[in-house]
C-alpha positions in Angstrom: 78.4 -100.3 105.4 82.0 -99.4 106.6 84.7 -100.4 103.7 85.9 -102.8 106.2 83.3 -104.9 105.8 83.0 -104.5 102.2 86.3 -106.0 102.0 85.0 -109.2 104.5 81.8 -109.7 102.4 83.2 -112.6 100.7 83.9 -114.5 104.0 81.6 -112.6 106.5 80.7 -116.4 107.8 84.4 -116.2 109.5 84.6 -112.1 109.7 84.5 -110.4 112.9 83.6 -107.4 111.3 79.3 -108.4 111.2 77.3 -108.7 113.9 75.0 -111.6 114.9 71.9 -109.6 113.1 74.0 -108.9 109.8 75.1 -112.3 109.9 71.2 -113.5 109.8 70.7 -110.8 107.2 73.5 -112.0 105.3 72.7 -115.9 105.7 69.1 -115.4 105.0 70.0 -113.3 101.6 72.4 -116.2 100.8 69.6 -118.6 101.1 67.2 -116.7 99.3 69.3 -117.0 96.3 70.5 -120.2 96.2 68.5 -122.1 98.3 64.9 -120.6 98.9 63.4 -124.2 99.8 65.8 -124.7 102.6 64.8 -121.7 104.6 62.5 -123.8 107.4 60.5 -122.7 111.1 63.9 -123.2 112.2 66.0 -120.6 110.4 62.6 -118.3 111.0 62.6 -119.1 114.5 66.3 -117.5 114.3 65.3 -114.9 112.7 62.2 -113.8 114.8 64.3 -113.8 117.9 66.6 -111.0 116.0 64.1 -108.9 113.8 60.4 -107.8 114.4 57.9 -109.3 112.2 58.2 -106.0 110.3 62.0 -106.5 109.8 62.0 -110.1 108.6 59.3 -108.6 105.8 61.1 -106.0 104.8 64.9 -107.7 104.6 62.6 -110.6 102.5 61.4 -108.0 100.4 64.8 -106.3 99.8 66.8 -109.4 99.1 63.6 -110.4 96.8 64.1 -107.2 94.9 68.0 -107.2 94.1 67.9 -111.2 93.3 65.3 -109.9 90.8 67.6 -107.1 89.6 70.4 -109.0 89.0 68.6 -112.1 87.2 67.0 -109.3 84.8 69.9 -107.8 84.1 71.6 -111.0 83.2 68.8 -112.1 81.3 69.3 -108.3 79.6 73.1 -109.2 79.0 73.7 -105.8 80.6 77.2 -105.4 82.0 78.7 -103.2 83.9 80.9 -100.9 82.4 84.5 -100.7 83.5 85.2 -97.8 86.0 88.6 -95.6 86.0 89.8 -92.7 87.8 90.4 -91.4 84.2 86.7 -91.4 83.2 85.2 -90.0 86.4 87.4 -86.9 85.8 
């Protein structure tokens, strides 16, 4: 992922800088997390006119796996410790 869109993440709804399959990507990982029970034949129908059935499984599976990272490492209390140029010297 260029830094560009990295920057766009935020708003990639309204960025230029994703294509039509990263938007899916992005809007079915946005789903997955807040909204699982919304996802319908519809959005599927969307998605299976983008990805292969292989695709679909393994962007599910993905997504799956870092919503389940993060909500363990909540649970954990873990966080993040702060990064400076300072330290990485």
């Amino acid at each position: 992922m260029t830094e560009e869109k990295i920057a766009q993440i935020e708003d990639w709804e309204n960025s230029d800088a994703f294509t039509m399959r990263e938007r899916l990507a992005l809007r079915f990982a946005e789903m997955l997390a807040l909204d699982h029970k919304s996802l319908d034949d519809h959005f599927f129908g969307k998605l299976a006119a983008n990805f292969s059935d292989a695709e679909i499984l393994e962007l599910g599976m993905m997504i799956g796996q870092y919503i389940g990272f993060g909500r363990l490492l909540r649970a954990l209390d873990f966080e993040r410790p702060e990064y400076s140029v300072e330290s990485a010297t």
